[in-house]
C-alpha positions as CSV (number, residue, x, y, z in Angstrom):
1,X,0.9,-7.6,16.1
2,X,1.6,-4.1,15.3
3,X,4.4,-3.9,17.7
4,X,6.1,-6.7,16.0
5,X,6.2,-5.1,12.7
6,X,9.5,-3.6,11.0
7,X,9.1,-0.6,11.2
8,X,8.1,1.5,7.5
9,X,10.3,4.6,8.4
10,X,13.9,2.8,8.6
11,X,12.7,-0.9,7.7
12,X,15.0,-2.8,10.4
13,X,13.7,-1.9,13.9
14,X,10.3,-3.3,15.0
15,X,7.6,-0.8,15.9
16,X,8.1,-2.4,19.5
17,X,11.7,-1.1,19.1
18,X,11.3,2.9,18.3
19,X,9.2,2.7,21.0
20,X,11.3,1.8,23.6
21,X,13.8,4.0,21.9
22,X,11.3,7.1,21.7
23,X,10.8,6.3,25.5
24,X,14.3,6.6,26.5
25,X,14.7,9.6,24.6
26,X,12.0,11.4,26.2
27,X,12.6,10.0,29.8
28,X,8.9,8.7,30.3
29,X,6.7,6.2,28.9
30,X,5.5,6.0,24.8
31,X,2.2,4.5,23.8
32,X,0.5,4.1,21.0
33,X,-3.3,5.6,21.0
34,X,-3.8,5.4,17.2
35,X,-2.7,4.2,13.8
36,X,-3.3,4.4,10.2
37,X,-2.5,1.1,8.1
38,X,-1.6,1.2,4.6
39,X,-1.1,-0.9,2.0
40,X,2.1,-2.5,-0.1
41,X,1.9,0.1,-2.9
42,X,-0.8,2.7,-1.2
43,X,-0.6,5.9,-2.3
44,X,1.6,5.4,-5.2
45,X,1.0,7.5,-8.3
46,X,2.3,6.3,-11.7
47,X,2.0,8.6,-15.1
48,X,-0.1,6.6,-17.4
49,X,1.3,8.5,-20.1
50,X,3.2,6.7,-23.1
51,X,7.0,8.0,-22.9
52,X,7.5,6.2,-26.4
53,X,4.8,8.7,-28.3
């Protein structure tokens, strides 16, 4: 499933995509060994702060 996923960095290419690209690049094979998922939204920090005031 991962490998069918567009890919966060450029939002077009599938993961399975910068892969095979990587691999080209590099003249060898790419795998992936590990993976962090996130969340729509993760990570985001918004000023709670009343601009209005």
């Amino acid at each position: 499933v991962l490998l069918k996923q567009v890919f966060v960095i450029d939002g077009e290419r599938t993961v399975e995509a910068v892969l095979r690209d990587a691999a080209k690049d590099v003249g060898g094979p790419v795998t992936v060994t590990d993976f962090v998922a996130f969340r729509l939204g993760e990570g985001i920090q918004r000023n709670e702060t009343d601009e209005a005031a």
